[in-house]
C-alpha positions as CSV (number, residue, x, y, z in Angstrom):
1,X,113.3,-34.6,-69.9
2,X,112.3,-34.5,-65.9
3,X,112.7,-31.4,-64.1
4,X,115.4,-33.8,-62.1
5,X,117.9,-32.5,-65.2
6,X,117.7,-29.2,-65.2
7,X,120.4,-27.6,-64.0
8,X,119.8,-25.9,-59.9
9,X,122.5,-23.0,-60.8
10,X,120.4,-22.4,-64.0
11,X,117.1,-22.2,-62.2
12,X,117.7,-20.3,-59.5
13,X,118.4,-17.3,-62.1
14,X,115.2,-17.3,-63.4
15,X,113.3,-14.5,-62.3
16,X,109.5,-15.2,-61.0
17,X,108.1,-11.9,-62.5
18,X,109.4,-13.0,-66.4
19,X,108.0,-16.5,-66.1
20,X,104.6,-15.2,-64.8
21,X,104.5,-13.1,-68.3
22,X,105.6,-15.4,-70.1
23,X,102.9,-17.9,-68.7
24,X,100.3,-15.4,-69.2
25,X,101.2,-14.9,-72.8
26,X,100.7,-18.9,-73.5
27,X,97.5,-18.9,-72.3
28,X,97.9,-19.8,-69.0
29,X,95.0,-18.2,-66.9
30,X,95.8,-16.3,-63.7
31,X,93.7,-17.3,-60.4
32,X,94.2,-15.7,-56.5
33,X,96.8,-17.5,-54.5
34,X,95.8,-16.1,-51.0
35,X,98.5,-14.9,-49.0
36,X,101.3,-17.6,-50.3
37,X,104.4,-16.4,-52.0
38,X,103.2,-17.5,-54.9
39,X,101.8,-16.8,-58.1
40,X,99.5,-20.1,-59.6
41,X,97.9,-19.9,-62.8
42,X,95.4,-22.7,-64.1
43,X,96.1,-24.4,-67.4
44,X,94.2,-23.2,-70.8
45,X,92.1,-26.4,-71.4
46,X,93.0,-28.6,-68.5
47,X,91.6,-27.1,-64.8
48,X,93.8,-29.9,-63.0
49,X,97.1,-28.7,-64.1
50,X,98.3,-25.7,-62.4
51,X,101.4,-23.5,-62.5
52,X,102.9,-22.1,-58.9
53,X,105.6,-19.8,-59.5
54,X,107.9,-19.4,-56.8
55,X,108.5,-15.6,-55.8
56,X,109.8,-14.1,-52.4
57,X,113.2,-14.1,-50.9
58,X,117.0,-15.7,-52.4
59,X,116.5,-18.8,-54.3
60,X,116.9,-22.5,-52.2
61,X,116.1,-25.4,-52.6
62,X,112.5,-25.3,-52.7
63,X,112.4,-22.5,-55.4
64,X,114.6,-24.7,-57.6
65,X,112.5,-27.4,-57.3
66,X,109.7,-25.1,-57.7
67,X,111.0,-24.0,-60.4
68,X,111.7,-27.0,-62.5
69,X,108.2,-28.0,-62.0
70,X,106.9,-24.9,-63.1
71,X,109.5,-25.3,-66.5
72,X,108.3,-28.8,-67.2
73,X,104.8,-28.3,-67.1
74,X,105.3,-24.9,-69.5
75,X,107.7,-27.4,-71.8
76,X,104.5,-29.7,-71.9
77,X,101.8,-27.5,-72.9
78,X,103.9,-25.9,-75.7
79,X,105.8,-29.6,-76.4
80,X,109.3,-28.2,-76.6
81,X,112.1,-29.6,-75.0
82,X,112.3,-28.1,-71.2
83,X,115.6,-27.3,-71.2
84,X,114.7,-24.8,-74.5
85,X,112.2,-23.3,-72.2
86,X,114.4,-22.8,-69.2
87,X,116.9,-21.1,-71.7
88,X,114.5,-18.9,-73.0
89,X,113.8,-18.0,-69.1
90,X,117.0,-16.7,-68.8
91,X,116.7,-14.3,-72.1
92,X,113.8,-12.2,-70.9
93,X,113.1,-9.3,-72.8
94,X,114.7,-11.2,-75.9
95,X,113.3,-12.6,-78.8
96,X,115.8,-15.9,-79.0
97,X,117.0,-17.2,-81.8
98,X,118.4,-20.9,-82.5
99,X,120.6,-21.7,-85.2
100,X,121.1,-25.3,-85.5
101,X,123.7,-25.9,-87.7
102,X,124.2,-29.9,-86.9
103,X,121.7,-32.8,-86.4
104,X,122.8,-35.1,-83.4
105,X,123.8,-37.9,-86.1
106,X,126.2,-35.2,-88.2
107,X,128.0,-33.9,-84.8
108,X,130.9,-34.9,-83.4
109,X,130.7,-33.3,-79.9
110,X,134.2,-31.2,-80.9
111,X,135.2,-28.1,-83.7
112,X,138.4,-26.5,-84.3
113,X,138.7,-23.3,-82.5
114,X,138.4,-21.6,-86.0
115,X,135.8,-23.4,-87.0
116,X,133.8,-22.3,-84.2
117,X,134.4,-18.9,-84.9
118,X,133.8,-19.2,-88.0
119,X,130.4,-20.5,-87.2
120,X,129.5,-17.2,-85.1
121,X,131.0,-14.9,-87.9
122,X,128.0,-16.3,-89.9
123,X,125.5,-16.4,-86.8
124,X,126.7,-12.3,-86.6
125,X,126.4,-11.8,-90.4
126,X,122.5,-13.3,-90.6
127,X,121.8,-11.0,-87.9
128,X,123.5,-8.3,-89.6
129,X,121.6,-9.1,-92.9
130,X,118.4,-9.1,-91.0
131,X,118.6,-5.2,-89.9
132,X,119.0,-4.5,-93.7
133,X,115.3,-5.8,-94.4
134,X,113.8,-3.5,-92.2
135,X,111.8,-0.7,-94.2
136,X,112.2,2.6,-94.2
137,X,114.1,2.6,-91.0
138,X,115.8,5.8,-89.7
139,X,119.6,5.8,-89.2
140,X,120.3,2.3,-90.5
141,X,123.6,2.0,-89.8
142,X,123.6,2.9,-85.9
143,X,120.2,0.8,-85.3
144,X,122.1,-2.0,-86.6
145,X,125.5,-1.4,-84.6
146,X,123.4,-1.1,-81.4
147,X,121.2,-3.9,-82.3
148,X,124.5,-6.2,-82.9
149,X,126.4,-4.8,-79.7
150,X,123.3,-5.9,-77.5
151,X,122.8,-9.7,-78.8
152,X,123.5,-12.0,-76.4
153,X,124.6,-15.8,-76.8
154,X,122.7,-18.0,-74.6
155,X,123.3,-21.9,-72.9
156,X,124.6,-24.6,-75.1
157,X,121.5,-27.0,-76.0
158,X,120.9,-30.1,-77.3
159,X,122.6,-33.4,-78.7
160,X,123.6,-31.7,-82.1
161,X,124.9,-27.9,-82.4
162,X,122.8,-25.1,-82.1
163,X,123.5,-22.0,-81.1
164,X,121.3,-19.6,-79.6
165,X,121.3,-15.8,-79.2
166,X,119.0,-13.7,-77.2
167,X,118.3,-10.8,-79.4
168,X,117.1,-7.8,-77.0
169,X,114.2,-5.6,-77.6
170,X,114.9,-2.4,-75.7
171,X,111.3,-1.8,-74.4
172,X,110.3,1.8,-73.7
173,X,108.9,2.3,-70.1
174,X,105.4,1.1,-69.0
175,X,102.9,3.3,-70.5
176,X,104.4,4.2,-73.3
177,X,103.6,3.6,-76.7
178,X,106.5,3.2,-79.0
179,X,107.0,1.7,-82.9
180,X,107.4,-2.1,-83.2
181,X,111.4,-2.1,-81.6
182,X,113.8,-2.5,-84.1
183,X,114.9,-5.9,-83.2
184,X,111.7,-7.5,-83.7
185,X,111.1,-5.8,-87.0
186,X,114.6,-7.5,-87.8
187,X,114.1,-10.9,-86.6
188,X,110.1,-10.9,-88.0
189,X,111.7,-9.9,-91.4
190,X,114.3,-11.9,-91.1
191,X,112.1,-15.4,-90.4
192,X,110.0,-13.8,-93.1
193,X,112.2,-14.1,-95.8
194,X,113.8,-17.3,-94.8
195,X,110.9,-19.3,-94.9
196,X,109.9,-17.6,-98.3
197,X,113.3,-18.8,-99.5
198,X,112.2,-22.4,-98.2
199,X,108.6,-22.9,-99.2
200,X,108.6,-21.3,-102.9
201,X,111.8,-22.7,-104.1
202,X,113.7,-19.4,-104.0
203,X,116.9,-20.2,-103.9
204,X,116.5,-20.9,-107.6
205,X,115.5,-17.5,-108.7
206,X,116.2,-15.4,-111.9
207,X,119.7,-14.3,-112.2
208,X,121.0,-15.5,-109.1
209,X,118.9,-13.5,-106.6
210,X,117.5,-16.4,-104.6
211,X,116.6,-13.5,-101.6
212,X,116.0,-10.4,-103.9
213,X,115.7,-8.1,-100.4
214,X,118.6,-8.9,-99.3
215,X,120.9,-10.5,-102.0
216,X,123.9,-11.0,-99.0
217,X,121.7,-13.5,-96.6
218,X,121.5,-16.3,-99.0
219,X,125.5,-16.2,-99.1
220,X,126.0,-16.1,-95.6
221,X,123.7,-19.0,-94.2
222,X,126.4,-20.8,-96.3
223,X,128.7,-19.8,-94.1
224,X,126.5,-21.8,-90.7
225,X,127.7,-25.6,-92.4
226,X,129.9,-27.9,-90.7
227,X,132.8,-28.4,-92.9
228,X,132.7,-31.7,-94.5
229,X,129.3,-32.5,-93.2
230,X,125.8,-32.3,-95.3
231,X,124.3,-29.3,-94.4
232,X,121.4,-29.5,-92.3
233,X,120.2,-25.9,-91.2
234,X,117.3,-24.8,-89.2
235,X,116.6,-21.5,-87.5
236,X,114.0,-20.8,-85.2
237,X,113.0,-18.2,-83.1
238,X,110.8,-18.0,-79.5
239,X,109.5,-14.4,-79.7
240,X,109.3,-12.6,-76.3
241,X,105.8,-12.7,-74.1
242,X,106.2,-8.9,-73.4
243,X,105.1,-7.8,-77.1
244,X,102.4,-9.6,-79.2
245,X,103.9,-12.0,-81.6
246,X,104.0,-10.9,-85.3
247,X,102.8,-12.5,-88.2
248,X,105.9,-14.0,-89.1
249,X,107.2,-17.7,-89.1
250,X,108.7,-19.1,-86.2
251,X,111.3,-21.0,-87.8
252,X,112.8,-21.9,-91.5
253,X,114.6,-25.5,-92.5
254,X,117.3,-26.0,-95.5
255,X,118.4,-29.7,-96.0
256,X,121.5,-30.4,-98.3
257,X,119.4,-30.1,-101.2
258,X,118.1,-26.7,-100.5
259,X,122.1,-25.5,-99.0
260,X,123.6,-27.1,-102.3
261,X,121.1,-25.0,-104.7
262,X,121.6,-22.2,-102.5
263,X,125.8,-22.5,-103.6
264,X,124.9,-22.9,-106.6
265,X,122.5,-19.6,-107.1
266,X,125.6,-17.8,-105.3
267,X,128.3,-18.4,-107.4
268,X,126.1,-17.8,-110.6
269,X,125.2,-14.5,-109.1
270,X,129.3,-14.0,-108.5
271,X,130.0,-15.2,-112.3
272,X,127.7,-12.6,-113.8
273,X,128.9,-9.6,-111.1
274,X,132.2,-10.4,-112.5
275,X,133.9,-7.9,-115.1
């Protein structure tokens, strides 16, 4: 995609200040700009491709076009799509999460109104099921209920469905040094056990346990499938510039296969929890 089809409303939100973070974070090396309103940072490995970040007064124009310059070449180095980046823009201080619950050949471009909200019933639940894998934290319940409240559902993307949800990290004030914030623990252990499911085969496990820390996930990623389509699920997440990433995987994939063992696991684990 050229920065000729992203969106001039969308770009003129982005705030200069974010995008010089989050440029910094990926590697991209500051350098002086003189006295222009800019900031310009110089490529990791390639000292002919530069960023120049618009800052200064309201956004025109010229900062749009800025802008979407700045977007593509960011969309390039990481080879991602640049309208994901130019969401993620618009989610700072969010770790963003994308559930894509339909490949562009399994969508239809249309759901029932229930079906849709059926769909972010299960995007709330995984979220939900995620603040239950965080150890040993204090005052469960309320982290979680604040930590829900404050989730945010970002742009439409894409040629299938895929939702995405800015999940905020409530950073303490500069100079402060405070725990990992509970959303990140949430979403790192979250990805965590995800991709564990996916990689060893887990949804098969003993007794109908196919996520043993948290029994309830595998039952609700049912819930994020089409009705009447092959499941097709993948969830990935872009963690925010302004803490380190974690050692966790950015994203976890279930085809049918995996989805249909998945069902299967879950209504075992129902028939023997049954009197």
């Amino acid at each position: 995609m050229s920065s000729n089809h992203l969106s001039p409303d969308l770009l003129a939100r982005v705030d200069p200040g974010f995008v010089a973070r989050w440029a910094e974070a990926s590697g991209w090396a500051p350098v002086p700009a003189g006295k222009w309103p800019i900031r310009l940072f110089n490529h990791p490995t390639d000292p002919s491709t530069q960023l120049l970040i618009p800052l200064g007064g309201p956004p025109d124009d010229s900062f749009c076009r800025m802008m979407a310059d700045v977007v593509v070449r960011l969309a390039q180095k990481d080879d991602r799509p640049p309208v994901e980046v130019l969401h993620d823009l618009l989610l700072p201080g969010c770790d963003v999460l994308r559930f894509r619950v339909a490949e562009p050949g399994h969508w239809h471009g249309s759901l029932l109104l229930d079906q849709a909200v059926g769909l972010l019933q299960a995007v709330r639940q995984v979220l939900r099921a995620a603040c239950q894998l965080v150890p040993a934290s204090p005052d469960l319940p309320a982290a979680t209920q604040q930590f829900l409240q404050t989730c945010r559902l970002g742009q439409p993307e894409g040629e299938g469905l895929t939702f995405v949800v800015g999940c905020p990290l409530g950073l303490a004030p500069p100079g402060a040094s405070p725990p990992t914030p509970f959303a990140r623990e949430a979403i790192a252990q979250l990805m965590g056990a995800l991709a564990h499911g996916a990689q060893t085969d887990g949804f098969s496990g003993v007794n109908g346990s196919p996520l043993p820390d948290c029994p309830g996930l595998g039952e609700v990623l049912l819930g994020l499938r089409l009705p009447g389509e092959p499941g097709n699920l993948k969830i990935t997440v872009t963690w925010s510039p302004d803490l380190p990433p974690p050692e966790a995987p950015a994203q976890a994939q279930f085809g049918p296969e995996d989805l249909a063992a998945l069902e299967g696991v879950v209504r075992r684990r129902h028939a023997l929890a049954a009197p």
